[in-house]
PyMOL CGO cylinders between C-alpha atoms (Angstrom):
from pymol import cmd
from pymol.cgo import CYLINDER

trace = [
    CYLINDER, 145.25, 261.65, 27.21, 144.90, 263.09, 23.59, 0.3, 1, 1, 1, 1, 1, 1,
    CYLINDER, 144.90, 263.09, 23.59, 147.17, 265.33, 22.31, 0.3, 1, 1, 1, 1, 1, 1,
    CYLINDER, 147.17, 265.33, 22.31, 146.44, 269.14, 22.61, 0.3, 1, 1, 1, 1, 1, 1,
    CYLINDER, 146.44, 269.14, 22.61, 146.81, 272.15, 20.08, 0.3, 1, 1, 1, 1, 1, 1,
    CYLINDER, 146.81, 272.15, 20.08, 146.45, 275.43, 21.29, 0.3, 1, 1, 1, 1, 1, 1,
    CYLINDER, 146.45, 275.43, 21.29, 143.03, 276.83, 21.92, 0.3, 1, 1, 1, 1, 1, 1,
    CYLINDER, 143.03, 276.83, 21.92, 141.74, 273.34, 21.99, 0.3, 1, 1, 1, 1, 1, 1,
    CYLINDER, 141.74, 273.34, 21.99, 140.80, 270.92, 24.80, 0.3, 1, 1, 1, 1, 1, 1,
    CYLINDER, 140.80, 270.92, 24.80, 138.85, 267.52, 25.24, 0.3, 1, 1, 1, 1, 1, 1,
    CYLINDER, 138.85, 267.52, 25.24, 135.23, 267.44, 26.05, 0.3, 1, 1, 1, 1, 1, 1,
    CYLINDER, 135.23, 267.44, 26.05, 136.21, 266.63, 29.36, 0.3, 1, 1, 1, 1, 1, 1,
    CYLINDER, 136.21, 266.63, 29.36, 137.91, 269.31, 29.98, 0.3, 1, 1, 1, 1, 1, 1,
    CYLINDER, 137.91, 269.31, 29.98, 135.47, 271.73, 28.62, 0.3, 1, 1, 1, 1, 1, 1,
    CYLINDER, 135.47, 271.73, 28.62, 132.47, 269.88, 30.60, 0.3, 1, 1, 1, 1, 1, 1,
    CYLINDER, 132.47, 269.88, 30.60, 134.79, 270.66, 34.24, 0.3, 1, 1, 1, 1, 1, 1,
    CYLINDER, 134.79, 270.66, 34.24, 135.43, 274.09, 33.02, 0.3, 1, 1, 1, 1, 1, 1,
    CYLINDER, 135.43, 274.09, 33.02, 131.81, 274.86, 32.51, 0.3, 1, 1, 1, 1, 1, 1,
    CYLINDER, 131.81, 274.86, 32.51, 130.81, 272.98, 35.51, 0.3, 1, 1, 1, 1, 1, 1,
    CYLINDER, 130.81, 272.98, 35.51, 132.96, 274.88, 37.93, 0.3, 1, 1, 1, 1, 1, 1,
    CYLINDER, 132.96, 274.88, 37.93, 131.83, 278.29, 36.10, 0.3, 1, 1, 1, 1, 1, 1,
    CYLINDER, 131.83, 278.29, 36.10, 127.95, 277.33, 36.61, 0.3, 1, 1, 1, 1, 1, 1,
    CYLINDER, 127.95, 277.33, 36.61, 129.53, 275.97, 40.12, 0.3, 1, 1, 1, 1, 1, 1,
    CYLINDER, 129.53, 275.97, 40.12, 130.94, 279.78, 40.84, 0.3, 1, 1, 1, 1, 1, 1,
    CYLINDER, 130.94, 279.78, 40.84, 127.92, 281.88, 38.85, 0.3, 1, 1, 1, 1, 1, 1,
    CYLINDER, 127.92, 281.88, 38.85, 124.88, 279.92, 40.31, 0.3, 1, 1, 1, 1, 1, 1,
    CYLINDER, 124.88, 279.92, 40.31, 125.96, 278.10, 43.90, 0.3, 1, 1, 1, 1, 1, 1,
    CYLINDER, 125.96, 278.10, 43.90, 124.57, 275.41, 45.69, 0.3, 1, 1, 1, 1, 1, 1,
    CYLINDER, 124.57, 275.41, 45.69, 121.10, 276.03, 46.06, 0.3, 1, 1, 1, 1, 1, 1,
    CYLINDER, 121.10, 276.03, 46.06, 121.29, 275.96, 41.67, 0.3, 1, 1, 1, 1, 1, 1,
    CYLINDER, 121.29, 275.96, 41.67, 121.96, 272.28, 42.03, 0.3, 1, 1, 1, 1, 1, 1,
    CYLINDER, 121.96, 272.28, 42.03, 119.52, 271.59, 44.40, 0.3, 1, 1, 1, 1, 1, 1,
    CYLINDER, 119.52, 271.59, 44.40, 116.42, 273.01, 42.84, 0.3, 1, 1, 1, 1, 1, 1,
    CYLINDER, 116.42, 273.01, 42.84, 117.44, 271.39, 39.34, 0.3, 1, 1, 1, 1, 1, 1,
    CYLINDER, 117.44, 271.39, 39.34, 118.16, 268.28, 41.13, 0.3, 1, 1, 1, 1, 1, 1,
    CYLINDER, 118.16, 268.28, 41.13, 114.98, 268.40, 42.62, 0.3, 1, 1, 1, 1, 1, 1,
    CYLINDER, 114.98, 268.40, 42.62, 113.17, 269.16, 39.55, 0.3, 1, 1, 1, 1, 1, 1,
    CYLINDER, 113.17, 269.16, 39.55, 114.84, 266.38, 37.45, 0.3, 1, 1, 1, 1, 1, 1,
    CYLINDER, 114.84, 266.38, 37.45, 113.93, 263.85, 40.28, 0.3, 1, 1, 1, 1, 1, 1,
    CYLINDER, 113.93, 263.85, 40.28, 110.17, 265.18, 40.14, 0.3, 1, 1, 1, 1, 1, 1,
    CYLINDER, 110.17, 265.18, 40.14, 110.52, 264.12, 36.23, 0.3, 1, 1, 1, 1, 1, 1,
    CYLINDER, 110.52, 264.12, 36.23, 111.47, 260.88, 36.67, 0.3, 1, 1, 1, 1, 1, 1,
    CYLINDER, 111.47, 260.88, 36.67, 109.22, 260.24, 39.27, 0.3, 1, 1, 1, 1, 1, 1,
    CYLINDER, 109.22, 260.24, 39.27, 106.11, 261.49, 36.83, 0.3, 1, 1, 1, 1, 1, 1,
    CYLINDER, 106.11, 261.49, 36.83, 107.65, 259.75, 34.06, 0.3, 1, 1, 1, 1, 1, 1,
    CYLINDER, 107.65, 259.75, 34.06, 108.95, 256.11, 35.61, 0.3, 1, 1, 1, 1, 1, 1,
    CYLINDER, 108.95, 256.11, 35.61, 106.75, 256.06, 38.84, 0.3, 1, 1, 1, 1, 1, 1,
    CYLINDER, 106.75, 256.06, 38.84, 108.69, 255.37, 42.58, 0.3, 1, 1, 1, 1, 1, 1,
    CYLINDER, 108.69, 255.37, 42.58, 109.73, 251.60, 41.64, 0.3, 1, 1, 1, 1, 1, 1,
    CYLINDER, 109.73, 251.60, 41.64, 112.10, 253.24, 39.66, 0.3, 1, 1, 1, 1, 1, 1,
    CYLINDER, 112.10, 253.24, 39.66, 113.45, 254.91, 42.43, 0.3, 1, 1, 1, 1, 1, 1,
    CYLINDER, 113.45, 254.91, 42.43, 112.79, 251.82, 44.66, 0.3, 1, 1, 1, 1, 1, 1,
    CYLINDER, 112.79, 251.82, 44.66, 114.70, 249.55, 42.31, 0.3, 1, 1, 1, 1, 1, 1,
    CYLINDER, 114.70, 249.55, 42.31, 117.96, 251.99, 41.73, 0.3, 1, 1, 1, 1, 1, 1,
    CYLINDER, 117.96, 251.99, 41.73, 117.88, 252.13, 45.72, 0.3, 1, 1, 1, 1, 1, 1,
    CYLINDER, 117.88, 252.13, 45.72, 117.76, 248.09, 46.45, 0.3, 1, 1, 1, 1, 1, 1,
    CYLINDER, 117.76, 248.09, 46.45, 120.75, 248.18, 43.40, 0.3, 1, 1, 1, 1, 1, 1,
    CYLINDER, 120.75, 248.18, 43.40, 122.78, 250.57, 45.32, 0.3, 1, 1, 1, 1, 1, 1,
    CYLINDER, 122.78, 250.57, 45.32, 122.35, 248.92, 48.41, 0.3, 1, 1, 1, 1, 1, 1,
    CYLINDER, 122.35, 248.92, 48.41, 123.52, 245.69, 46.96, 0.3, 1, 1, 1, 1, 1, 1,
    CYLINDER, 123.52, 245.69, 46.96, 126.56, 247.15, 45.57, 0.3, 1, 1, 1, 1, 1, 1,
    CYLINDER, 126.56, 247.15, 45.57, 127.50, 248.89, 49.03, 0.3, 1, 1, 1, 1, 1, 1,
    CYLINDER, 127.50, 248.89, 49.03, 127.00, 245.38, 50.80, 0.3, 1, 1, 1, 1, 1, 1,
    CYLINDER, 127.00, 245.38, 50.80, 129.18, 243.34, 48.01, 0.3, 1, 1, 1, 1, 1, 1,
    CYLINDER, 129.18, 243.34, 48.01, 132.17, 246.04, 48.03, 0.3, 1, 1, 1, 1, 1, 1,
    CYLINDER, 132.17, 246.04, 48.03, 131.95, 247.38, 52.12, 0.3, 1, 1, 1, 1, 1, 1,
    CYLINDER, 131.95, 247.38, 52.12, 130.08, 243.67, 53.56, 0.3, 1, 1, 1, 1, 1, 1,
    CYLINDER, 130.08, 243.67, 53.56, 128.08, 243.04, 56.57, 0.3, 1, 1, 1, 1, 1, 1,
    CYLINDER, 128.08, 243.04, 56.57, 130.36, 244.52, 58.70, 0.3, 1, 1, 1, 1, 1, 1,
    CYLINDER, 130.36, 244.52, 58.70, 129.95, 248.29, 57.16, 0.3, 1, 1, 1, 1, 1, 1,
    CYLINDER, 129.95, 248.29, 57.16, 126.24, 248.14, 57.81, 0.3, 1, 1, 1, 1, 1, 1,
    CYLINDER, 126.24, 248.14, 57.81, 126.58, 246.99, 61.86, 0.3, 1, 1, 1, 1, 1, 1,
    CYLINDER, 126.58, 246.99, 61.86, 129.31, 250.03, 61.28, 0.3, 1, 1, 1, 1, 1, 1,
    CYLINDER, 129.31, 250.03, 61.28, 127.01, 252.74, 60.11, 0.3, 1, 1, 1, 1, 1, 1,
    CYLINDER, 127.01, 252.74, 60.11, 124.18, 251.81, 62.32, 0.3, 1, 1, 1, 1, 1, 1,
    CYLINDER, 124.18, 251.81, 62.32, 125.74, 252.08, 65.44, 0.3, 1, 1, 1, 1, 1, 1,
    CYLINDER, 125.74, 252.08, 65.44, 126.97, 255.04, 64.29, 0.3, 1, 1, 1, 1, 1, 1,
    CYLINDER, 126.97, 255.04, 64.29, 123.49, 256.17, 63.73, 0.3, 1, 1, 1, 1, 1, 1,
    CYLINDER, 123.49, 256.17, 63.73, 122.12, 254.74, 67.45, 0.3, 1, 1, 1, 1, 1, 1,
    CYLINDER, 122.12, 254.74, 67.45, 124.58, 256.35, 68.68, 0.3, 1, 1, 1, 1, 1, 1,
    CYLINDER, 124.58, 256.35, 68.68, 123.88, 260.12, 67.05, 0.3, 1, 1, 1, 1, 1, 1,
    CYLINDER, 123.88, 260.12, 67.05, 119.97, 259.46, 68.04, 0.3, 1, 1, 1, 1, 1, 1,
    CYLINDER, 119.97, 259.46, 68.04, 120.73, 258.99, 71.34, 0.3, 1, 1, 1, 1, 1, 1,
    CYLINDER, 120.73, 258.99, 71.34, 122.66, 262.15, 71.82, 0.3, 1, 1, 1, 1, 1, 1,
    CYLINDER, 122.66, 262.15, 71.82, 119.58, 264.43, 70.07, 0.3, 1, 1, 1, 1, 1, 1,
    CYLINDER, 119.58, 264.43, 70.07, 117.43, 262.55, 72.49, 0.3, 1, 1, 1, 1, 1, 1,
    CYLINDER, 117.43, 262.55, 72.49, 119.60, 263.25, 75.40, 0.3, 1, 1, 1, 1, 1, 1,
    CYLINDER, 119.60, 263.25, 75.40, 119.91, 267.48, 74.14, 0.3, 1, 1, 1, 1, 1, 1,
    CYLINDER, 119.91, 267.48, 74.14, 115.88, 267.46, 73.66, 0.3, 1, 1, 1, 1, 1, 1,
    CYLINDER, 115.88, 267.46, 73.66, 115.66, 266.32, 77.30, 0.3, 1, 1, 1, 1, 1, 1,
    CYLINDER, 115.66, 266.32, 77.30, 117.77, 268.84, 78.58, 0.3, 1, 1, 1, 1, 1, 1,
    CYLINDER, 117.77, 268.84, 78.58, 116.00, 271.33, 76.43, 0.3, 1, 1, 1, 1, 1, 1,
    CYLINDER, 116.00, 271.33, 76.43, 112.89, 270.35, 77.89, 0.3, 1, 1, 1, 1, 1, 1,
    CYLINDER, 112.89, 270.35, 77.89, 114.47, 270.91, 81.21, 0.3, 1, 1, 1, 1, 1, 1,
    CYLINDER, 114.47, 270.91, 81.21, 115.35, 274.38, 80.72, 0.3, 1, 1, 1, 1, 1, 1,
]
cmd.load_cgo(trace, "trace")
């Protein structure tokens, strides 16, 4: 890392220490509206095959570092957690 003087720090640095004070000033919800507003931008701007194609990219990156295996992994995992809401609706239904 670079060499510090006193009073000064790296861009880096300075980015995490603002980021944690917006992080303690604003909360959460902060990131989630902007988040939701910048995806609304692109969206207007690029049109949904951007999102589409960032998707199918990510996707191919999980299956080249995690492989096949990760996805049977995950989707039991998911059969699994639908079958128990199913299961606690009937027995809601029940009462």
């Amino acid at each position: 890392m670079a060499e510090q003087h006193k009073g000064e720090m790296t861009t880096r640095e300075a980015g995490k220490k603002g980021g944690e004070h917006t992080a303690e000033t604003h909360g959460h919800e902060f990131y989630e509206e902007i988040g939701k507003k910048g995806g609304e931008k692109v969206k207007e701007e690029r049109g949904h095959e951007f999102f589409e194609e960032i998707g199918k990219k990510g996707g191919e990156k999980v299956k080249e570092t995690h492989g096949h295996e990760f996805y049977e992994e995950i989707g039991k995992k998911g059969g699994e957690k639908v079958r128990e809401l199913i299961e606690e609706g009937k027995k809601q239904e029940e009462r």
